[in-house]
N, C-alpha and C positions, 0 to 999 in steps of 0.2 A: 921210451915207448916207440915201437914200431912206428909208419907211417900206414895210416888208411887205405885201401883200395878206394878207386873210385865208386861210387853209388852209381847203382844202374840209370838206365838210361840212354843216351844215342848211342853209348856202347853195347848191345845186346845184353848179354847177361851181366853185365858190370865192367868187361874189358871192350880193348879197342876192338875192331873189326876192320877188315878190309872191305873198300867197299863194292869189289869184285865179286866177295862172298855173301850176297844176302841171304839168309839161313831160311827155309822154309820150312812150313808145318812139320813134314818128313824130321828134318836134321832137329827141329826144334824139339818134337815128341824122346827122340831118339837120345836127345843132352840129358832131358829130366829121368828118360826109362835107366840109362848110364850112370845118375845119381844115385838109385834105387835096388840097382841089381849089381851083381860084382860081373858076371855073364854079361856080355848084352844081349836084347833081346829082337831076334828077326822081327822088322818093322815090315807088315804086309804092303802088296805093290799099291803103286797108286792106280785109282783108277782113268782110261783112257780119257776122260772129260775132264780130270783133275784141274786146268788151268780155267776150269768154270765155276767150280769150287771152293771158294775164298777161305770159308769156316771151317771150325772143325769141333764138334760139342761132346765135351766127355761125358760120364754120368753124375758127375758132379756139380753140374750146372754152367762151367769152366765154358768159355768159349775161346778160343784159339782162332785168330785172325791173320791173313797175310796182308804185308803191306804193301808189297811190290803187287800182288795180282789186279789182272785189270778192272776185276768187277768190285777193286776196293771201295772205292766213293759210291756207291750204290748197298754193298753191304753196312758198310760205318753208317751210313743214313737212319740202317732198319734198326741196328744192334744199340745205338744211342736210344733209340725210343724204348727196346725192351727191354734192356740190362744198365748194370752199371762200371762203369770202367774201373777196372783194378792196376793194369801199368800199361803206357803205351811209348813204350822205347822204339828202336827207328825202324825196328824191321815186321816185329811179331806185337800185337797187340793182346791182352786177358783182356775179356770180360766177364763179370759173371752173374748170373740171373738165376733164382731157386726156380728151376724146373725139377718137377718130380718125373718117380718112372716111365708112366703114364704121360708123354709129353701130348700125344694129339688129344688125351681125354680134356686134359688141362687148358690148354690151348681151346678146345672148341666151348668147354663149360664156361672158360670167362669172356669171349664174345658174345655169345648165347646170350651172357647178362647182360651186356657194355649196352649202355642207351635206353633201358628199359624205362630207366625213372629219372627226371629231370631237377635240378633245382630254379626255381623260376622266380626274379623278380616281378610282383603285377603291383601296380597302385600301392608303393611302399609299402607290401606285404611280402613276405617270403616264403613262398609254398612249393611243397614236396609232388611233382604231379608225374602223371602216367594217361596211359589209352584208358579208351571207357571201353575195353571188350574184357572178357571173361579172364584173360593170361592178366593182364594190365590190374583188374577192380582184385586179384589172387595175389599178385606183388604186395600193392598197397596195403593190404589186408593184412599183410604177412609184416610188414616193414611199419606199420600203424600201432600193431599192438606190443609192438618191443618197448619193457618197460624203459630204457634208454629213451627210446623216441618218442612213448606216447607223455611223460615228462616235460618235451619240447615244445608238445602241440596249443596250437592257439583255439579257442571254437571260435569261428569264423560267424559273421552274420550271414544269413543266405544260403549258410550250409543245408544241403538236403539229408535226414536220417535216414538211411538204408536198414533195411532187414537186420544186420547185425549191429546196426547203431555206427556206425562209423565216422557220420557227420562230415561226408566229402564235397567240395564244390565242384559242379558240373562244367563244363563251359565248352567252347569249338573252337577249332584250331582253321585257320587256312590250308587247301590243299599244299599251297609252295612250303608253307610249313612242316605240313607232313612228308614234302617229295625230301625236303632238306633233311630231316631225320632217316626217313629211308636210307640214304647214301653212309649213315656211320651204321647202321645195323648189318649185320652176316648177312653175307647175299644168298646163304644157302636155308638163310630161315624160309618156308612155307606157310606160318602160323596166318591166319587168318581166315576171312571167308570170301565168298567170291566175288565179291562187292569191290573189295581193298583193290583186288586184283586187277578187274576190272577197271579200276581207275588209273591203277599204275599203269597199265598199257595203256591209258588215254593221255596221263601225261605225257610220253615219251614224242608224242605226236607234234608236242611245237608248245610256246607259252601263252600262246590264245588258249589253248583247254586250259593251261593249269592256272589260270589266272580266275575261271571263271569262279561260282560262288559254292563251289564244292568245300564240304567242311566235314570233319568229323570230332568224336565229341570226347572231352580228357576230363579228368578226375584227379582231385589234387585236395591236401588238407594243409593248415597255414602252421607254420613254426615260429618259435622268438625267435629274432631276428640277433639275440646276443648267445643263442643255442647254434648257430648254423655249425660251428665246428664240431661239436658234440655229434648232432645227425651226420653229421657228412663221414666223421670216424667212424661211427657205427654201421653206415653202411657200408663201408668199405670192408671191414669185418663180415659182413654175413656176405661178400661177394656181390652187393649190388651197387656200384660206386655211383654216385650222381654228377651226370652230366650236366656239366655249367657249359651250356652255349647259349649266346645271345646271337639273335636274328635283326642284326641292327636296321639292316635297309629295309625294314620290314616294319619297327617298329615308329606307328605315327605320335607315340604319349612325351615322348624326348624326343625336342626340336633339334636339325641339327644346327652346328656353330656352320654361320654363311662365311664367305672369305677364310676357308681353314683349309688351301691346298701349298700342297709341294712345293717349292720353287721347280724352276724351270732347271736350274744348276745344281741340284739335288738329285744323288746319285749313290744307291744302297751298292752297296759289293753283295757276288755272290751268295757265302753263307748270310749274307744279312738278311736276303731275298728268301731263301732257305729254309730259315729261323720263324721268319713272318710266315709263309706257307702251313706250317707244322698250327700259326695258331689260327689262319683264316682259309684252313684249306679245304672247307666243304661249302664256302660262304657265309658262316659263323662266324665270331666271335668268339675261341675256345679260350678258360679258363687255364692257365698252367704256366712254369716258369719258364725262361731261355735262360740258359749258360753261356757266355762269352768271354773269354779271356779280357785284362784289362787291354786296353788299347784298343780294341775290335772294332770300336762302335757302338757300345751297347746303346748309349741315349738316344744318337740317328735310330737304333730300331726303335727304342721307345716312341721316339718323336713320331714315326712313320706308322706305327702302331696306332696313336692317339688319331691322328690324321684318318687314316684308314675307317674308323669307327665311327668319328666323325661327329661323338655328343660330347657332354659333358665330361668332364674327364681329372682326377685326381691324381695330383705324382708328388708321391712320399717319398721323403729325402732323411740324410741321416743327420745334416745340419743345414745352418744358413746359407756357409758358400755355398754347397751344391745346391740349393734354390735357388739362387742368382744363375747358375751354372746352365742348370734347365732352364729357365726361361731365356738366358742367350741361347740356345742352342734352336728352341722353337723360335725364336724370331730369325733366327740365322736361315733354317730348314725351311719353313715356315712361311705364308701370307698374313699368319692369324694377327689380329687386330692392330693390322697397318692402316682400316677406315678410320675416318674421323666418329662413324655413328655403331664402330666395332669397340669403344672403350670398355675397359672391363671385359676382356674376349680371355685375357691372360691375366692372370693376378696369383699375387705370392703372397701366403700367411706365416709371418714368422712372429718374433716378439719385437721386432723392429718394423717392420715391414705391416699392414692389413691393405691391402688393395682393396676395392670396390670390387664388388663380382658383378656380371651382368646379367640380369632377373632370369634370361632365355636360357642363359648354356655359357659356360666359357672352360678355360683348362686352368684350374688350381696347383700350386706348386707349394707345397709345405712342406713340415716336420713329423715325423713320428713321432716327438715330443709334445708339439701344441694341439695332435689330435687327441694324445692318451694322460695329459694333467691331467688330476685329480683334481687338483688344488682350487683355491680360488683365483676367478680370473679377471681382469679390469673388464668395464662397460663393452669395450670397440671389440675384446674377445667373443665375449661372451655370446654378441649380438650373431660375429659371423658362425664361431661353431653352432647357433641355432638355425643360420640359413644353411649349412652344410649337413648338418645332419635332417634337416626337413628335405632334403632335393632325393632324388634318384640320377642317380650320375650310370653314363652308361660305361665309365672304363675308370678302373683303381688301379695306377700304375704304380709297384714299389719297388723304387732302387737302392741295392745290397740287400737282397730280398732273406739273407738269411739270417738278418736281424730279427725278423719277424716272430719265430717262436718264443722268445723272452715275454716271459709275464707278463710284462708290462705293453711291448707293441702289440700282444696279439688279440688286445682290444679295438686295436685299430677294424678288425673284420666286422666285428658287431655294431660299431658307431658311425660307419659308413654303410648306404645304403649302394650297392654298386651292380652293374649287370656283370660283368665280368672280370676279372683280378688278371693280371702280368706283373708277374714277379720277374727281377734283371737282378745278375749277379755273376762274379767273373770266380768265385770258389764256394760252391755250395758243399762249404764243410764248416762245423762248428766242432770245438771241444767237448760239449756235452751231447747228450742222447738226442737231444731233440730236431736234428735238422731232418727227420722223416715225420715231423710231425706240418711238414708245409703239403704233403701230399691232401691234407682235407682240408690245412687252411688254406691255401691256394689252387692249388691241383695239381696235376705232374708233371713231371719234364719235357717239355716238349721238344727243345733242342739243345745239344752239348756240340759247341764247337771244338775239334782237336786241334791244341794250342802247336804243336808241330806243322800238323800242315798249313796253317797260317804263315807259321815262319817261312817252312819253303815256299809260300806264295808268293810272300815278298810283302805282306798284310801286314808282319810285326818284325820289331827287330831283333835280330838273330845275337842271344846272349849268351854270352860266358860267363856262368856260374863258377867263383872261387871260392873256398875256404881256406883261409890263412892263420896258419898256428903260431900264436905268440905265448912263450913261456911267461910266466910270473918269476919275476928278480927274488933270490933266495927270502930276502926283509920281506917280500909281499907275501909270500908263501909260507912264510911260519904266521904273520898274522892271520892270516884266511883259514889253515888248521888250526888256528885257538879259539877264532873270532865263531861269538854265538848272535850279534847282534846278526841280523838279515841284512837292514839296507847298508852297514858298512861294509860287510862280506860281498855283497854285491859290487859295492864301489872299487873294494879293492881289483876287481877281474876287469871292469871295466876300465880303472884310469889307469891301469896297466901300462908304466911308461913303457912296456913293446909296444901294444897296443897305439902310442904317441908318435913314438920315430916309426911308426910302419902306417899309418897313416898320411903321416908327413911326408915320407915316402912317395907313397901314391899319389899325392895330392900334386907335387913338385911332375911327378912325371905325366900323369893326365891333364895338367895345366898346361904342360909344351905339346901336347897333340893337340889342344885347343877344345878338349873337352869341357860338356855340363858337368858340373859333377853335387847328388846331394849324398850327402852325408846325416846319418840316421842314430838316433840313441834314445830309449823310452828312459834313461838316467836323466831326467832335465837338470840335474845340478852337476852331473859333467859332462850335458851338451853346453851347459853356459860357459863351463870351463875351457871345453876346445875351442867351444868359437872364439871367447876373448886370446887363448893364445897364439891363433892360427890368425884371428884379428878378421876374423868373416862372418854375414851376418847369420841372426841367429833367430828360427821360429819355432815358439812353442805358445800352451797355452795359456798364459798370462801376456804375451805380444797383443796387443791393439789393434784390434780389427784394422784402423787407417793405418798401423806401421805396417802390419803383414800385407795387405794389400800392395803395398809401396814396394815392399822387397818382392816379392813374386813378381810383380812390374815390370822389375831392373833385371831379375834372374832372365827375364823372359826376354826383353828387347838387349839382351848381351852390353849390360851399360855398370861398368864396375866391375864387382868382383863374379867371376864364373861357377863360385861353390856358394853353394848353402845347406847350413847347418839347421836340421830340425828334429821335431821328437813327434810322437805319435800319432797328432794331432794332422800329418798329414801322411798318414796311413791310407787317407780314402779319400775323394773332393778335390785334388788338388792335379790341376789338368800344366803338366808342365811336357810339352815333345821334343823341349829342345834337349834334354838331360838326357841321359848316353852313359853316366856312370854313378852307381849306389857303393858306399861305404857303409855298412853297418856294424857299430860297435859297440851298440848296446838292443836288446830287444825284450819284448815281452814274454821269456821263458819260453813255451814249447807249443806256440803258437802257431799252427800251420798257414793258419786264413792271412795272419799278419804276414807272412815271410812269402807267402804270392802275392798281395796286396802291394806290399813294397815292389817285386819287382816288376808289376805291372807297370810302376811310376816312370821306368826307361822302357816300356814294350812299344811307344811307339813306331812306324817303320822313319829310318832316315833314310835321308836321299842317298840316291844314287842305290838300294837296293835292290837285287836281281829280284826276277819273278817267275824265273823259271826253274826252279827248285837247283839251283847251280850256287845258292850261299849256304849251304849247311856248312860247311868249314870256314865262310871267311863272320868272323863275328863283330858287330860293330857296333855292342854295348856290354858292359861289364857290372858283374854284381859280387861283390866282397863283400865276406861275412869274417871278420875277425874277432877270433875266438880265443880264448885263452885257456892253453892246456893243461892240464891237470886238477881241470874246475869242474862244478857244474854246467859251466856254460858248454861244454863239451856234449851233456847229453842232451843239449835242452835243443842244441845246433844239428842233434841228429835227428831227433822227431819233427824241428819245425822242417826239412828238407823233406820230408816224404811226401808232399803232397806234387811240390814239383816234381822229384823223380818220379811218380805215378805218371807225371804227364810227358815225362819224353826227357825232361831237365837230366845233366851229368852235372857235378859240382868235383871239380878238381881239387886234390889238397894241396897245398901251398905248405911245407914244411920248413923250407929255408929263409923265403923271404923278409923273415925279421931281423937275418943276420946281414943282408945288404944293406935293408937299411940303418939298422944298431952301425955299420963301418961307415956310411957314408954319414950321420949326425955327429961322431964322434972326429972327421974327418972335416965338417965343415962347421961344429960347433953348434947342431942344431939343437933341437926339443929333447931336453933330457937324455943330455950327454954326459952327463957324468952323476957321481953316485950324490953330491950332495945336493942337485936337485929332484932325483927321486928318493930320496930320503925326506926332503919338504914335503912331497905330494902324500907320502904316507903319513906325516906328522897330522895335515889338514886331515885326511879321511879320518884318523883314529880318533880328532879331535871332532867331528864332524857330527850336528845334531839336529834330524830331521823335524822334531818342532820348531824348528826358529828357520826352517829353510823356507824364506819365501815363495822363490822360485817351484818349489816343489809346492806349495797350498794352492798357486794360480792355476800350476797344471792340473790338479787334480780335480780342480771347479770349473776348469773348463770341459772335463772330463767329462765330469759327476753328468752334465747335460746330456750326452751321448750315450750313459753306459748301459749295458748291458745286462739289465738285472736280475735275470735268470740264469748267469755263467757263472756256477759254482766246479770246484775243483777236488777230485778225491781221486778214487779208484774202483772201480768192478771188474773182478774178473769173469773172462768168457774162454770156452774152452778154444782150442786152438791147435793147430798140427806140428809137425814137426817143420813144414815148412817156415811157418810163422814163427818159431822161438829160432829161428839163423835171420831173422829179419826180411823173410818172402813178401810178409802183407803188412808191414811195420809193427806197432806199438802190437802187444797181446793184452792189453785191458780198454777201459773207456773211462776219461775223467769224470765223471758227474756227481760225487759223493762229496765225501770230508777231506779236508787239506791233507797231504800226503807227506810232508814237510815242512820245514820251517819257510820253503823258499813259499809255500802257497798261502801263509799267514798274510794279514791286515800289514798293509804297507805304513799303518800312524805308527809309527814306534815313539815311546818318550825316552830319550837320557836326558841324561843334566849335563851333557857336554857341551863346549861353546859350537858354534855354527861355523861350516867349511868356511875360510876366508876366498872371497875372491874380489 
């Protein structure tokens, strides 16, 4: 079999570039017109402003981006908030946004709408509200009787019956209230009477008028509070999306937390400052997610976020470490409950953990798991989720936010009572349909950092992506085409003695550079294998909280051995910066979320990098994905890479390198060097019985706590271009149905064979 081209990426369309030649919109338009016509076709001139010009939008929705122009950082700003990126390799960015023909009808119809109708927490109720003028009581009227929403609605006490029965509550707003909403409506609306008018020219005069006891009067009907996602989809469907902002410094019903500032030595980077902007940038409190690459900082913004709002405040984790994690991080950042009379300012709810909450306001740190049990729960539980769900908390903060849609977390909306939601996450992609369903559980994107320019910033470290191909020994390759059992077929690709001396390989030579190095395999019964024969330590999910903590420890303070061997479990949560190099040789099939999440775990930046966009070519961390060819693992290696090449990533193929190291094991008598120890390893797999595998029942119960239980595995097809069937926009279907093959089957398998010896 041939060798791969490289996958696009820093290389413009998939190959090298010079980097004299940065290609522009022009040459760029002109490659794709070149692919389409046999002719080429005269490209019209540019026009004389063209270096003002950044964009360029087809009728397809397509937006074409230059990188080198100077009004880049200013464009990337606007096109993050309206589109969504499709690849941004080093020169020319896609993105693309469904604009119709009609682009300023479109454009002016959905500002027109944006801000109309609010969602508003008042006194633990949750109400749909608007203006009390004639456009405003016509909205609601309209949005009241859809049988979707009127389904949702609560009858309130107090409510007044209008002429059409509508049963809305009246109530008055503050002028700063209403100045604040003015700033997100069209400034070319007119709507009103001469009053409104009147007034808005008296604010502008200083904040002694607008402070004075000017009010006008809104209209609002109450919903179930376990419905909000229902209404919120729905409005978004008939084009009136509800604006979730909270008015925090305004509001006197949540006290704020006293002693809950910044350190002094606390210090947000650029995009981080950015990011926070997009959600506090009218003086609100906006609803919606941030994107950040791993390593960026995402918890600093969180933290800074919390801080900023300054009540009550909830942060959803996806296990226990990362609740530890967060709460070092705010006391790190943080003042908050360093008083003696601040106890209870910070508190973490795990099944090990119940802290004390303090009656006024403090920052909660849990699980998506102890908020959405079902089950029955001990006394100490029970007590706190009745004080957590009795409060109004003014901020829900969830980190790896695109857990969220799973059946199961996205109860967490309804059971918290919250003013506003921040979702954090560094790959807002999941394998099923559902990651556009956080747009009404949460709200929308507010900020996407580009993981490139970071790099050239000198923010993360600058990686080399490899894939290295190791053939299957002839013995392994007739078993794997007869073999119908799944987890030995598996085994067999993974304990691949290439796969051993090419490991071994790298491990001997990233050890004399003085590299971290971890090592990755979701097989926990031949991650247990390598680490005993590589004799390095080993975590997964049956390790012991106090052992794992011990080794993380030692990986960290450079005390013993430099490499650690782990499996899944530390996919997400696991903060190590001093690590500089990933092996992975086993993974969770075609996993995109997993195969960024992993190489976030080296995106920290190390020392001594530039910051003046002068290290794109020197790189000083490395990510191996060791594959075995002529397997599945071959396709499963090309869809989990797509999401990085979208973002700027090249992954080099490695075709030889299993043959240096196959000469130098057989040369120094390493890791199956000769045929009669790769002949044992196949005897143990054929013989190998996942009932009686320990190792593998711990992992899966450590799992089972975590998982995912809306992530089901099939196929839908969508139609598709011809650019897409040569691999332009990756995969041409969407997993969300019934298992596709054997490899998406139930991982219990029964034989009656004896159990891998190790």
């Amino acid at each position: 079999m041939p060798p791969r081209k490289k996958k696009g990426g820093r290389g413009g369309w998939g190959r090298g570039r010079s980097k004299k030649s940065a290609p522009t919109i022009q040459s760029h338009l002109s490659h794709h017109l070149s692919l389409l016509h046999s002719t080429p076709l005269p490209l019209p001139p540019l026009k004389p402003d063209h270096t003002s010009r950044p964009l360029y939008v087809l009728s397809t929705g397509m937006i074409v981006m230059e990188v080198d122009n100077p009004l880049y950082a200013t464009a990337y700003d606007f096109l993050v908030t309206i589109s969504e990126p499709v690849a941004r390799p080093q020169w020319v960015h896609h993105y693309q946004t469904p604009i119709p023909h009609n682009v300023s009808s479109f454009i002016k119809g959905c500002t027109e709408r944006y801000g109309k109708v609010k969602l508003v927490l008042k006194d633990g109720k949750v109400m749909v509200e608007g203006k009390d003028d004639a456009e405003g009581r016509e909205i609601l009227r309209f949005l009241s009787r859809r049988p979707e929403i009127l389904e949702c609605r609560v009858k309130s006490a107090g409510a007044e019956e209008s002429e059409g029965g509508e049963g809305w509550i009246k109530s008055t707003v503050e002028a700063e209230d209403r100045s604040n909403l003015r700033d997100v409506e069209n400034e070319g609306d007119t709507s009103g009477d001469d009053e409104s008018e009147e007034e808005e020219g008296e604010d502008e005069v200083g904040n002694k008028i607008v402070k004075e006891t000017k009010r006008e009067g809104t209209i609002s009907f109450e919903i179930e509070s376990t419905m909000v996602e229902n209404v919120k989809k729905t409005c978004i469907e008939l084009d009136y999306p509800l604006m979730e902002e909270y008015d925090f410094r305004s509001d006197s019903s949540l006290k704020s937390i006293p002693n809950f500032n910044l350190r002094p030595s606390t210090r947000i980077r650029r995009y981080q400052e950015r990011s926070l902007s997009k959600m506090f940038g009218n003086g609100r409190a906006r609803s919606g997610i941030i994107v950040l690459p791993c390593g960026a900082g995402k918890t600093l913004t969180g933290v800074t976020a919390a801080q900023t709002v300054g009540k009550g405040c909830i942060v959803l984790c996806t296990n226990a470490v990362s609740v530890l994690q967060w709460k070092e991080q705010f006391q790190k950042w943080t003042t908050i409950g360093e008083r003696e009379e601040d106890k209870g300012r910070i508190a973490c709810f795990t099944s090990q953990m119940k802290d004390q909450m303090h009656p006024e306001g403090c920052v909660l740190i849990t699980t998506y798991t102890m908020l959405t049990f079902s089950g029955k729960r001990n006394e100490a539980s029970e007590e706190v989720m009745k004080e957590i769900q009795g409060r109004e908390w003014g901020l829900i903060m969830m980190d790896e936010v695109h857990v969220v849609p799973a059946a199961t977390f996205r109860k967490v909306i309804g059971n918290v009572k919250s003013h506003t939601k921040l979702g954090l996450t560094a790959t807002l992609v999941r394998e099923d349909d559902k990651i556009g369903d956080l747009n009404f559980l949460i709200g929308p994107k507010l900020y996407e950092a580009n993981w490139m320019d970071l790099t050239a910033a000198g923010y993360l470290a600058n990686v080399q992506c490899l894939e290295v191909w190791c053939p299957l020994p002839r013995s392994f390759m007739k078993e794997y085409l007869k073999m119908e059992d799944v987890r030995r077929k598996q085994m067999l690709y993974v304990m691949n003695p290439c796969k051993m001396r090419t490991v071994e390989f790298l491990l001997k030579e990233h050890k004399k550079r003085g590299d971290k190095i971890i090592v990755f395999s979701d097989l926990v019964t031949a991650l247990v294998y390598y680490s005993k024969k590589f004799q390095e330590p080993c975590i997964h999910g049956g390790t012991a909280e106090l052992e794992r903590q011990g080794i993380l420890g030692m990986f960290k303070a450079n005390q013993g051995s430099s490499t650690l061997f782990i499996s899944k479990v530390g996919d997400t949560s696991i903060d190590l910066p001093e690590a500089n190099v990933i092996i992975q040789i086993a993974s969770h099939y075609g996993s995109r979320r997993q195969e960024a999440q992993r190489l976030g775990r080296i995106l920290r930046p190390k020392a001594g990098t530039a910051t003046d966009g002068t290290n794109k070519d020197s790189f000083n961390a490395f990510f191996y994905t060791l594959v075995s060819t002529d397997t599945s693992e071959m396709y499963y290696s090309t869809k989990r890479q797509q999401y990085l090449v979208d973002q700027g990533y090249t992954f080099r193929i490695l075709t030889n390198l299993h043959e240096k190291a196959t000469a130098r094991s057989k040369a120094e008598g390493g890791l199956c060097s000769t045929v009669k120890e790769e002949n044992a390893i196949l005897r143990d797999i054929l013989a190998y019985s996942a009932t009686g595998d320990e190792h593998l029942k711990r992992e899966e119960a450590a799992l089972e706590k975590e998982k995912d239980h809306n992530l089901q595995i099939g196929s839908v097809k969508r139609q598709g271009g011809l650019g897409e069937k040569s691999g332009g926009r990756g995969k041409l279907y969407q997993e969300i149905g019934n298992p596709r093959n054997d490899f998406f089957k139930s991982r219990k398998i029964k034989t009656k064979h004896a159990q891998l010896g190790l």
